[in-house]
C-alpha positions in Angstrom: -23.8 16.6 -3.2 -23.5 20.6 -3.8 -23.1 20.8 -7.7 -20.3 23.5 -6.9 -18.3 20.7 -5.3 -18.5 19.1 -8.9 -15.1 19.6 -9.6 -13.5 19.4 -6.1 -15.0 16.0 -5.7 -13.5 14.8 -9.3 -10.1 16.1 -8.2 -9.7 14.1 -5.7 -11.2 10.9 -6.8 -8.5 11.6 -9.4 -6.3 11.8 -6.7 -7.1 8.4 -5.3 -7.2 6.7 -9.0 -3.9 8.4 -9.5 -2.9 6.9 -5.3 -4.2 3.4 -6.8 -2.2 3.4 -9.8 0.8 4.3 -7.9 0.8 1.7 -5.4 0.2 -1.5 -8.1 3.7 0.4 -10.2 4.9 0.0 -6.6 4.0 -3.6 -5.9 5.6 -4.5 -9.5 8.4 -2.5 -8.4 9.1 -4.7 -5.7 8.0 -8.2 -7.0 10.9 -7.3 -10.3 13.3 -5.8 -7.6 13.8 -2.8 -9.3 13.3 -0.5 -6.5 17.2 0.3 -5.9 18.2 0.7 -9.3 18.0 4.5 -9.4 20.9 4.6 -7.0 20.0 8.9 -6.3 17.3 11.2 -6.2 16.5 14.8 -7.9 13.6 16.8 -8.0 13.8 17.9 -11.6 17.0 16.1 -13.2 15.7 12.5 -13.2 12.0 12.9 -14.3 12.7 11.5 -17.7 14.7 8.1 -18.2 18.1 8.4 -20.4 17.7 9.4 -23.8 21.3 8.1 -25.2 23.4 5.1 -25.1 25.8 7.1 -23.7 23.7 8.4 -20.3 22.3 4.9 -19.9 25.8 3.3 -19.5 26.8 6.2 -17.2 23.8 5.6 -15.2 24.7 1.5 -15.5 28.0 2.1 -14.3 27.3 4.6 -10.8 24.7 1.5 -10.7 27.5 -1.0 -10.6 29.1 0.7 -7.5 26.1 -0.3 -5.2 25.6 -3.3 -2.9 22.9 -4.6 -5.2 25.2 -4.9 -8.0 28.2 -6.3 -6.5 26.6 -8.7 -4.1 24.1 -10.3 -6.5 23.4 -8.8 -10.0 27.2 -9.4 -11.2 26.7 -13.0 -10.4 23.9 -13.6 -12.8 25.2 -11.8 -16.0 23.8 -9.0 -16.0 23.8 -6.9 -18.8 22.7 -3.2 -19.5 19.2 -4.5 -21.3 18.6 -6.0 -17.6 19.7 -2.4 -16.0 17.2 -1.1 -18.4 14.4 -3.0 -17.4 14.6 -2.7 -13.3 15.2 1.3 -14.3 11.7 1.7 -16.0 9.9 0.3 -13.4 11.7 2.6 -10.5 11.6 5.4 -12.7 8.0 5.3 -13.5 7.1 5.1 -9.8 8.7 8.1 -9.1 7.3 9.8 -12.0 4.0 8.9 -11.0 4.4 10.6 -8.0 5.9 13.6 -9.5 2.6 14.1 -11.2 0.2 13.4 -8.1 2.4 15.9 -7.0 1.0 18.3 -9.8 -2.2 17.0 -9.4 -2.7 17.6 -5.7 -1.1 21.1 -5.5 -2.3 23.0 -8.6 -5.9 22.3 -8.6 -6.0 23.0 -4.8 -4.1 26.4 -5.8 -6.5 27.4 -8.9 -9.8 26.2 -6.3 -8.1 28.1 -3.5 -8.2 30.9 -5.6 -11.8 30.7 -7.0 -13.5 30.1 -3.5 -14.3 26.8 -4.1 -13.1 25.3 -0.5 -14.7 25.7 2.5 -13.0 26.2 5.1 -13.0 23.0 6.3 -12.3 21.8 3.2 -9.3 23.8 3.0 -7.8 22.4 6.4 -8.3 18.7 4.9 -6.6 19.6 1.9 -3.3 21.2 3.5 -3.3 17.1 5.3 -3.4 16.1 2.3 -0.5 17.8 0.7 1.6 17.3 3.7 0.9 13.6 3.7 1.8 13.6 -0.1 5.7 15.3 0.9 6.3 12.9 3.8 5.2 10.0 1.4 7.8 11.5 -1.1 10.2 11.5 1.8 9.3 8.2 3.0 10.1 6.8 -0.4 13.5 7.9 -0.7 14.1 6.9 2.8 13.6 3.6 2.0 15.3 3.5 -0.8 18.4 4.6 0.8 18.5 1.6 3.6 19.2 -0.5 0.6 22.2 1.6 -0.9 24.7 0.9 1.9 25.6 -2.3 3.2 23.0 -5.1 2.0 20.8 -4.8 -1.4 17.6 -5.2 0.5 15.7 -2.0 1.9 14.4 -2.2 5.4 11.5 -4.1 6.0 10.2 -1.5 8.3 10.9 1.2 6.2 9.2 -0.8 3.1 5.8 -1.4 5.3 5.7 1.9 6.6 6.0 3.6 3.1 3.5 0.9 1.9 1.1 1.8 5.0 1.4 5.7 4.5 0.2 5.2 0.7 -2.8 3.4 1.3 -3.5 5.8 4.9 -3.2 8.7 2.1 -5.4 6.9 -0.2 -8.2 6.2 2.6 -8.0 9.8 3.6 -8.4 11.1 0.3 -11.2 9.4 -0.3 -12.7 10.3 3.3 -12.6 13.7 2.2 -13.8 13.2 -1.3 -17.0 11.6 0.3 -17.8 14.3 3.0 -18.4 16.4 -0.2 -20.5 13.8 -1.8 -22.2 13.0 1.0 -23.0 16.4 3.0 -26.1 15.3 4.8 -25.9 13.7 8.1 -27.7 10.6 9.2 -28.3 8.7 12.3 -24.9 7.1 13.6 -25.2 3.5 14.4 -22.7 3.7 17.3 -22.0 -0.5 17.6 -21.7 -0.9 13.9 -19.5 2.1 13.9 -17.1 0.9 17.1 -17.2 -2.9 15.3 -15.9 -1.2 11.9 -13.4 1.5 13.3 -11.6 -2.1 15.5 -11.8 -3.7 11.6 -9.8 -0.9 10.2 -6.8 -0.7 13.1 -7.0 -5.4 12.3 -6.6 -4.3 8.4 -4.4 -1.5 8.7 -1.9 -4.2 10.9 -2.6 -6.9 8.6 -1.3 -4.3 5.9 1.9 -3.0 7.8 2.5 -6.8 8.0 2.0 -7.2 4.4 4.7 -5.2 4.2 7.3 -6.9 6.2 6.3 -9.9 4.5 7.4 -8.5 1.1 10.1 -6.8 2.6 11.6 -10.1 3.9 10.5 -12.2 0.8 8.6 -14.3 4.0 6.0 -15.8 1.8 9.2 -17.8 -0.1 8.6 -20.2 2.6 6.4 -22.0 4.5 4.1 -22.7 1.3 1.3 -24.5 2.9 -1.6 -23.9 4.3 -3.7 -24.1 6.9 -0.5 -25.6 8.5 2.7 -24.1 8.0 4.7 -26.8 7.1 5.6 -30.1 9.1 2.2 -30.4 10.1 2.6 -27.2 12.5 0.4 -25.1 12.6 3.2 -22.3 14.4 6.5 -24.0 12.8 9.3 -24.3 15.3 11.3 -21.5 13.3 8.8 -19.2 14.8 10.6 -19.5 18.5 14.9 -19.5 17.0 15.3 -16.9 14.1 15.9 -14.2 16.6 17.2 -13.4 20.1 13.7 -13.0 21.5 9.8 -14.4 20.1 9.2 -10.4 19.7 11.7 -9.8 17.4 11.2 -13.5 15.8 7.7 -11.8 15.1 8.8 -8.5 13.5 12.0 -9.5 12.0 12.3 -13.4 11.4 10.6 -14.9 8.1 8.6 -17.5 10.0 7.2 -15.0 12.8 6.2 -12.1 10.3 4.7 -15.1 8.0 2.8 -16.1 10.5 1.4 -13.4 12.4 0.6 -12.5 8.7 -1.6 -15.5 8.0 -2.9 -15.9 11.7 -4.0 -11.8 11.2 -6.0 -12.7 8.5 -8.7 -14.9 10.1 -9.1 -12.1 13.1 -9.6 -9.4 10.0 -11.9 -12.3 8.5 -13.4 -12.6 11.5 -14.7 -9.0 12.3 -15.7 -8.3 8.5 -18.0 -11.3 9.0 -19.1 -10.3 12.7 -20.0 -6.5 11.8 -22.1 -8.1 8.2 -23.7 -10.3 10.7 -24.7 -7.8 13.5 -25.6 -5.0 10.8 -28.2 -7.7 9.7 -29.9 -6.4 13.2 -30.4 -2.9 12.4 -31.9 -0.8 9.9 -29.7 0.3 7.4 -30.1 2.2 4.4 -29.2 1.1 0.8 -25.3 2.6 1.0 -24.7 1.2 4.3 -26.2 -2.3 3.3 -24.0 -2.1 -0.5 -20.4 -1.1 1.8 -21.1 -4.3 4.3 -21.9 -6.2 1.6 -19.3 -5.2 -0.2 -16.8 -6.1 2.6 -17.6 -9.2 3.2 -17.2 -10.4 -0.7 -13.5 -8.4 -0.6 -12.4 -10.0 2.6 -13.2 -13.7 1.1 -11.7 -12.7 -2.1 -8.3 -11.5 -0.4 -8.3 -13.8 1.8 -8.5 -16.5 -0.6 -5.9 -14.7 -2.8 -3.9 -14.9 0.6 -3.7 -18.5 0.6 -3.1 -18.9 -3.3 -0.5 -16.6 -3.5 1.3 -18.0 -0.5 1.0 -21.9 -2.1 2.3 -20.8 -5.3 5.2 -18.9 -3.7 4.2 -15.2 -4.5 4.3 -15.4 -8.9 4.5 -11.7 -9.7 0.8 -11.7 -11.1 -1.0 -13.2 -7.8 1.3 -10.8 -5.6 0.4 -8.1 -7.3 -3.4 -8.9 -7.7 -2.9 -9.9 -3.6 -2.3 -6.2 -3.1 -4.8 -4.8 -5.5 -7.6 -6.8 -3.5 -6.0 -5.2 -0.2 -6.5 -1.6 -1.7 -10.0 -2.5 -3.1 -10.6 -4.0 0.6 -9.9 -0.9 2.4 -11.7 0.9 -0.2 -14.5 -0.5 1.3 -13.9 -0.2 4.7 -13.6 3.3 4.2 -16.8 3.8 2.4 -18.1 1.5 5.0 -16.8 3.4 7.8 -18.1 6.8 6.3 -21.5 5.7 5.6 -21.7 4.6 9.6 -19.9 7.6 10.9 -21.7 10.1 9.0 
């Protein structure tokens, strides 16, 4: 590492801790389902919460005009302290990314500046703030599927936001570690193939994380190994839908289980690519990222299965996703250390 990239390498780990941070006030956005109750967006007028009583039952009310409100909220007594409590979590998402927003542009601006970036460097970085905008975008489009009709956003629109956070992340840190790492060593090429097929399997497995949440699929079907009934691919699988494709992408049962059938391919190939890399020599950061993989794929995986017995309890969803993050975390490190 260049000790003038000091400072441009601390950025953007910032970046990624401020990417991590986001994406658990994301997952506990979701598991509370508060993510519709900020029924607009501005760029400047809602970055702080309401500050009378007044504002906070002007906001409840435009709240109470909204499918989520009058289909299911209304039915369960809910009062303004409940309005309250879905708000904060909304609202602090979004202010979260308002200040990755900050974070991202003006240090790039003051380093820009100061000739800090290489011009490679440079190119990475402008990806990087376009990324963070369609992110933004991608939020609010989300949001908005779940202001018109039903109170549930689109489960594609949910995964892909979900996917294009932790792509961000990965990237991020990509770059962050071609600065650490400058020097180039000698590319393993079948390690390198066996990890980049590893990423696309946990990159699916993650867009179908996703859906899952977005169709509150892991509600049923609380078994495992077998689905339930002693199936291992319950009949529901084949009827939700008009066609098995869509009973795979759309229906609870399919999405479920292509879910929990992904995760012993991801499984799998984590546990191939530790036991091949055993046949080569590796150096001490490729031997700590391989490692490290196989301990975070056993760990998520278990917390796969616990989380799907218990029927998704706020805590072990949310710690579910963490160890996803942390897991490709370490495929990218892994990646990067057998690329570079």
């Amino acid at each position: 590492m260049k000790k003038q990239n000091f400072y441009v390498i601390f950025w953007l780990l910032s970046g990624c801790l401020l990417l991590f941070i986001m994406v658990i006030v994301g997952g506990i956005t979701r598991l509370t389902n508060s993510g519709l109750s900020m029924t607009d967006w501005h760029l400047i007028n809602d970055t702080f919460p309401p500050m009378s009583q007044e504002k906070w039952i002007e906001y409840f009310e435009e709240y109470k005009k909204y499918p989520e409100y009058l289909l299911v909220n209304q039915y369960k007594d809910f009062q303004l302290e409940d309005y309250k409590f879905i708000f904060f979590w909304e609202w602090f998402h979004r202010l979260i990314g308002r200040i990755i927003g900050l974070v991202f542009i003006i240090p790039f601006v003051y380093f820009l500046i100061k000739k800090q970036l290489d011009r490679s460097t440079i190119k990475k970085c402008l990806i990087l703030l376009g990324m963070g905008a369609f992110q933004g975008f991608l939020g609010w489009f989300m949001v908005a599927s779940g202001l018109k009709d039903m109170p549930d956003v689109s489960h594609f629109r949910l995964a892909i936001h979900l996917t294009f956070a932790f792509i961000t992340f990965a990237y991020t840190l990509w770059v962050a570690l071609d600065l650490i790492y400058p020097e180039r060593t000698t590319v393993i090429v079948p390690l390198r193939n066996l990890a980049r097929v590893s990423l696309v399997f946990l990159i699916a497995q993650i867009i179908y994380g996703g859906f899952v949440a977005g169709l509150n699929a892991g509600l049923i079907h609380n078994h495992w190994p077998l689905m339930s009934d002693g199936q291992f691919i319950h009949d529901s699988v084949f009827i939700e839908q008009k066609t098995l494709f869509l009973n795979l992408v759309e229906g609870k049962s399919g999405v479920q289980f292509v879910h929990r059938t992904m995760a012993y391919f991801v499984v799998g190939l984590i546990v191939a690519l530790f036991i091949r890399s055993r046949k080569y020599l590796l150096n001490n950061l490729q031997k700590v990222g391989v490692s490290t993989l196989l301990i975070f794929v056993f760990l998520q995986f278990t917390l796969g299965v616990f989380t799907l017995i218990y029927g998704v309890p706020l805590w072990l969803g949310l710690v579910h996703q963490i160890m996803a993050f942390l897991l490709l975390t370490a495929m990218t490190f892994t990646l990067h250390r057998l690329s570079k």
